[in-house]
Structures are given as C-alpha cells and as structure tokens.
N, C-alpha and C positions, 0 to 999 in steps of 0.2 A: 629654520626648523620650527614646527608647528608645536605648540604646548599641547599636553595633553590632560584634557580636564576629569579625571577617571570618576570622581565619583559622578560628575554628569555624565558621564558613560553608562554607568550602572544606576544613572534613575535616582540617585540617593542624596541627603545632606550630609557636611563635615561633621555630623554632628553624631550621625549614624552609627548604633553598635555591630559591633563584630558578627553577631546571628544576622542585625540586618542586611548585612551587606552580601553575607553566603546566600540571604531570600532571593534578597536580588538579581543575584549574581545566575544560580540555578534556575530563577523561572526564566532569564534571556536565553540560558546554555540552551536550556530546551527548545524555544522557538526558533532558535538562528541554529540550531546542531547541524554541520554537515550533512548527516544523513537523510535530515527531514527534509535538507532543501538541495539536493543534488545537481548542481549544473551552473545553480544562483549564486552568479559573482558578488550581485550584494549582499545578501545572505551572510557570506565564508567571512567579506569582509568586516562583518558586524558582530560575527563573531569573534574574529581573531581580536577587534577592538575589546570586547568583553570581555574575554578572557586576559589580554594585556590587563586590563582593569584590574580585574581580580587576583593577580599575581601580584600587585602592588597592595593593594587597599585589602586583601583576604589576608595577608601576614601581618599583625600587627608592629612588628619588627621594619619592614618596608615601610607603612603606611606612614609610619614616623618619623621616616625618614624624608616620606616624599611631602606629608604637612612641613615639614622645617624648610624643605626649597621654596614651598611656595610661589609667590611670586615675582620670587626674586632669581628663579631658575636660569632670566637671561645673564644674571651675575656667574653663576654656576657654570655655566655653558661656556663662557669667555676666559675664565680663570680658569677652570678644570678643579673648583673647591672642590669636589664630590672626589676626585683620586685624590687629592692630596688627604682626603679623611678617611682614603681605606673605602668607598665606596664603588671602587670599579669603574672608574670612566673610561668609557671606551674601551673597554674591554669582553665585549659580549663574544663568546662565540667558545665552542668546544663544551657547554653545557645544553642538556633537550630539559624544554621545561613542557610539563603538561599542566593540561588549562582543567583540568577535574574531569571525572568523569570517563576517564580514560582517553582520552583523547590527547594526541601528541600535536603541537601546534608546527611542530618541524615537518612531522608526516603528511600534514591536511595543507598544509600551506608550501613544500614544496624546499623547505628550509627556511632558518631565517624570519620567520613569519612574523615578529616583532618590532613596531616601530624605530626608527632613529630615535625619537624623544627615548624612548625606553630602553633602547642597546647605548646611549652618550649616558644615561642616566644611573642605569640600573641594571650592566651589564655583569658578564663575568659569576653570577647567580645572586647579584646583590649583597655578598657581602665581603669584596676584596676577595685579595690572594690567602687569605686562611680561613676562607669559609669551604668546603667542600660540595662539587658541584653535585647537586640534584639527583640521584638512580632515577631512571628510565623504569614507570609504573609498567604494569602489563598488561594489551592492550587487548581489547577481543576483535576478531577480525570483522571486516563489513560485512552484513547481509548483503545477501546478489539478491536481484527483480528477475523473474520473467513471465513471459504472458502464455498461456498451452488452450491453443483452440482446439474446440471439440466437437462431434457430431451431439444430436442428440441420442440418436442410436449409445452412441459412446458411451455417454453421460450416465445413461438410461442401466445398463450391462457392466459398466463396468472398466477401463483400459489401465495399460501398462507403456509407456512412452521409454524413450531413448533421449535426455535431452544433452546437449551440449554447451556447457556453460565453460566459460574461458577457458576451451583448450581439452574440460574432461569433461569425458559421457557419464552420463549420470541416470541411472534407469528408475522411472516414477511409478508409481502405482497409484491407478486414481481409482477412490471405490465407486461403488454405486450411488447413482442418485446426486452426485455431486451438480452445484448449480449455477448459473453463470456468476460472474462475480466473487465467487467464492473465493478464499485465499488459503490455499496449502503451503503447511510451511514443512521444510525438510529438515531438520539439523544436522549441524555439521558441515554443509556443503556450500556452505556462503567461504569468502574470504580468508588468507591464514591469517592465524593472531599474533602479534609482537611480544618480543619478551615472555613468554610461554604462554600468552593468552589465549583463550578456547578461539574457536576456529567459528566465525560466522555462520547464520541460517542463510537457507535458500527458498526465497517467498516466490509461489507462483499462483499468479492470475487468471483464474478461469474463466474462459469466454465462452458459451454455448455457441456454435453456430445456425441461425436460424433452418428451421426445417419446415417445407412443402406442406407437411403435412399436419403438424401438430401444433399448438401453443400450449404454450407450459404456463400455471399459475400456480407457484408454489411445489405440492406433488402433483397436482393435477393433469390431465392432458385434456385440450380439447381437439374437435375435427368436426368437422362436416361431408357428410353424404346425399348424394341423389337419389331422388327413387321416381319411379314413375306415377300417373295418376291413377292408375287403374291399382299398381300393389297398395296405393297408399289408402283406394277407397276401399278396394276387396279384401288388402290385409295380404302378406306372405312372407318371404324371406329376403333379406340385404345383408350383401357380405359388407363387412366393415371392415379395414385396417387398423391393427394393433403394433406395439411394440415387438409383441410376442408371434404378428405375420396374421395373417386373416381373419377372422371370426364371424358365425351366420349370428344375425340376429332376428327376432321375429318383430316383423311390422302387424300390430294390431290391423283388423277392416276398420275404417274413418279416421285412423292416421292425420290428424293436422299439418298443414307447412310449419316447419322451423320446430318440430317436437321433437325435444331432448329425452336420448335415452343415456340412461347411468352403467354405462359397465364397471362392476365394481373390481378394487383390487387390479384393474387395469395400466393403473397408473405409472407415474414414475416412484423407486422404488426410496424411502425416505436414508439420508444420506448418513444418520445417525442409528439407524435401526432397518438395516436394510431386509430385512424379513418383512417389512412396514411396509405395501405399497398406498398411491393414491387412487382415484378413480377414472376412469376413460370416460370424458360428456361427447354423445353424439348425438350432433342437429341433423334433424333431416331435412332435407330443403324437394319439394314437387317438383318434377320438371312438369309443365305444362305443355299438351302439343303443340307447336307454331301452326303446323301441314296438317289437313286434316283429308282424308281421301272422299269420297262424295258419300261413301253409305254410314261412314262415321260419323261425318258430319249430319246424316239425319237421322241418326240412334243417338246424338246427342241433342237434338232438337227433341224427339220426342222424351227422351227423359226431360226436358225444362217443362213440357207440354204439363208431361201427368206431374209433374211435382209443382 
C-alpha cells in the first residue's frame, strides 16, 4: 500500500496554516471539478486525491493525527496502532463524506472513492466507534450541455424548439437576434439535486447555420448582387433580397463595380433590444458581356472612338 503524502497533494508545507491549506485546497477543487472536466479520467482522479487530502489535513483534529503517524505509518499498518487508539482501522465504510463544495465523493466516484491508505487509516469517519458519522450535505444537481442549430432566418425572427434532454421534452424559446455561439441558459432543467438540493441548469449552445445568402458581422448583414452594364451605367432599379423577402433599390447612372449600398435597419435584429436592428451592406458586382452580337459590338467601338 502506497503512503500518501497529503500535503504534497495540495501543493503545501507541514508547516502550513489552516486558511492555507482551505487556499489550496479550493483553487485545485476548482480546476479538477468534475464538471469543468467531464469525461477526464485524470481529471476525477486528481481530484478524488485532493479532496482525500483535504478531509485529512482541512480538520485539524485528523491532521494531528495523520502528523503523529508520520513516517512510521508502516508501524501503524502492521500492528493495527491506529484501532487499538480508537482511530478506526479498517473500518471505512457506511459513512458519505463530501469533499466541499457540494460535491459527494461516493456519487462522483461510483462509491468508495477513497484510497486504501485512507479507509486502513482513517476510516469509519475518523474518529472510532463514538464519533458520529458525517450528514450527507445537499447537493445541487448537474447542469445538462446541449448544442440547438439554427437557420439564420431563425436566428434572425425569432424560434421556439422542442428539445429532449434525458427522456423529457423540454420546450425553448429562442429570442431574436440570438448569435452563434451564444449560450442560453434555462433553470431548473439541468439534473435532480440530492438531499433537497435545487435542481441543475440547462446550458445550450447556439450554432448559426451558415446561409447562401448572407454573412453576419455582429447585427450586421452582408450580400451581394448582380447588375448589368448598361443599369449600372444608365442607372435603374435592382431587386435585392432581405430578411424581410425582396426590396427594389435604386442604381444611381455611373454605378461603379463592387458599390456598397447601406439599407438601413435591415439588419439582424439586436439580441438584447430587439426593437434595435442592424444594417443590410449591398455590393454590387457588373456583370460584363462575354458575347457580344455584331452591331453591339460596333456601338461599343464607336463609343471608345468619340470618348
């Protein structure tokens, strides 16, 4: 059986007070937390060690118990000193200990979740048969992930989904303007909670789906349109596609390739103030003849002639 070196676990010296070691202790909860590292066997396992840690060295009552073994624990181990002092050897088990935070190290870990050094050591809740084993804190339940693709039309208007998250439908409402990436949270509809703890969120991840027609910067929308030579040099009219379905717009006469026109308020509409839209940028792009028919082609010779 492997000794366990708790305060090198938690980073710290023998020397280390009581606030430092809670320092310690909470800034690893947080980086190894189950929930930040979902899947990550080493992760769970770094944590379950830090938390073992902390169940010994966080009580001052244990801690003093486990500086007195020292390193003489393999004495300890051979003899069985630790029951015969009322310490609980070998006797872990019928107690749930939580590692702070709420967090059940029986729940996360499947039972059990504590080393042999620490159940031959420091079992039974550490302190014999008249110490009383531990209440079970109250736990909040997990947040659920999921991802909800979207058109941009959608995005753009407004939707209401149906989702189904382990076993129950769950009806969402996404407002306007919402953007990819974005993260809605739902409460309530995450995981149940132990021991009467609230009931987890339910985080979902918005994914725009790309669209044909437009790109999105921010509220903005961009697109581009064709036009011919002739409207662009004499000037007329170009239907443009919106969100809101067609719109004419007027082509100045001498229209340049690649001129942006601003339709204002066109945009997408802002996700916090949706009365708030952006603007619609439309490039226009010339199409040039390739084919030219024989009397074209010298009605455009003579215009290079006189100009």
């Amino acid at each position: 059986m492997k000794y366990k070196d708790y305060y090198k676990i938690l980073g710290v010296n023998k020397k280390a007070s009581q606030a430092e070691i809670k320092k310690a202790y909470r800034k690893l909860a947080m980086k190894f937390h189950p929930d930040k590292n979902q899947g990550d066997a080493k992760a769970e396992e770094k944590f379950k060690e830090i938390s073992e840690a902390n169940e010994v060295l966080g009580n001052p009552e244990n801690r003093g118990k486990y500086d007195q073994m020292g390193a003489n624990w393999k004495h300890y181990e051979k003899n069985g000193a630790y029951a015969n002092q009322g310490y609980g050897h070998g006797q872990y088990g019928g107690s749930h200990y939580t590692a702070g935070d709420g967090v059940d190290l029986d729940d996360i870990l499947g039972g059990g979740g504590f080393s042999d050094f620490f159940k031959t050591f420091f079992g039974a809740g550490f302190g014999g048969s008249n110490q009383q084993p531990r209440q079970r804190r109250s736990q909040r339940g997990k947040d659920y992930k999921t991802r909800l693709d979207l058109t941009l039309l959608e995005a753009y208007q407004g939707t209401e989904r149906m989702l189904d998250i382990n076993g129950s439908t769950i009806k969402v409402k996404v407002g306007k303007g919402v953007k990819d990436g974005q993260k809605l949270r739902v409460r309530g509809k995450g995981g149940s909670g132990a021991s009467g703890g609230q009931q987890g969120d339910l985080y979902i991840m918005i994914n725009i789906l790309p669209d044909p027609r437009f790109k999105r910067r921010e509220n903005d929308l961009f697109t581009t349109v064709e036009t011919d030579l002739y409207t662009a040099v004499l000037g007329g009219k170009l239907t443009v596609e919106t969100m809101k379905g067609p719109v004419t717009i007027t082509v100045p006469t001498g229209t340049q390739n690649e001129k942006t026109f601003r339709l204002k308020n066109m945009g997408m509409p802002d996700y916090a103030h949706a009365a708030v839209n952006g603007n619609l940028f439309v490039k226009v792009y010339i199409k040039i003849p390739d084919k030219l028919r024989p009397e074209e082609r010298t009605l455009f010779e003579k215009l290079r002639d006189k100009n």
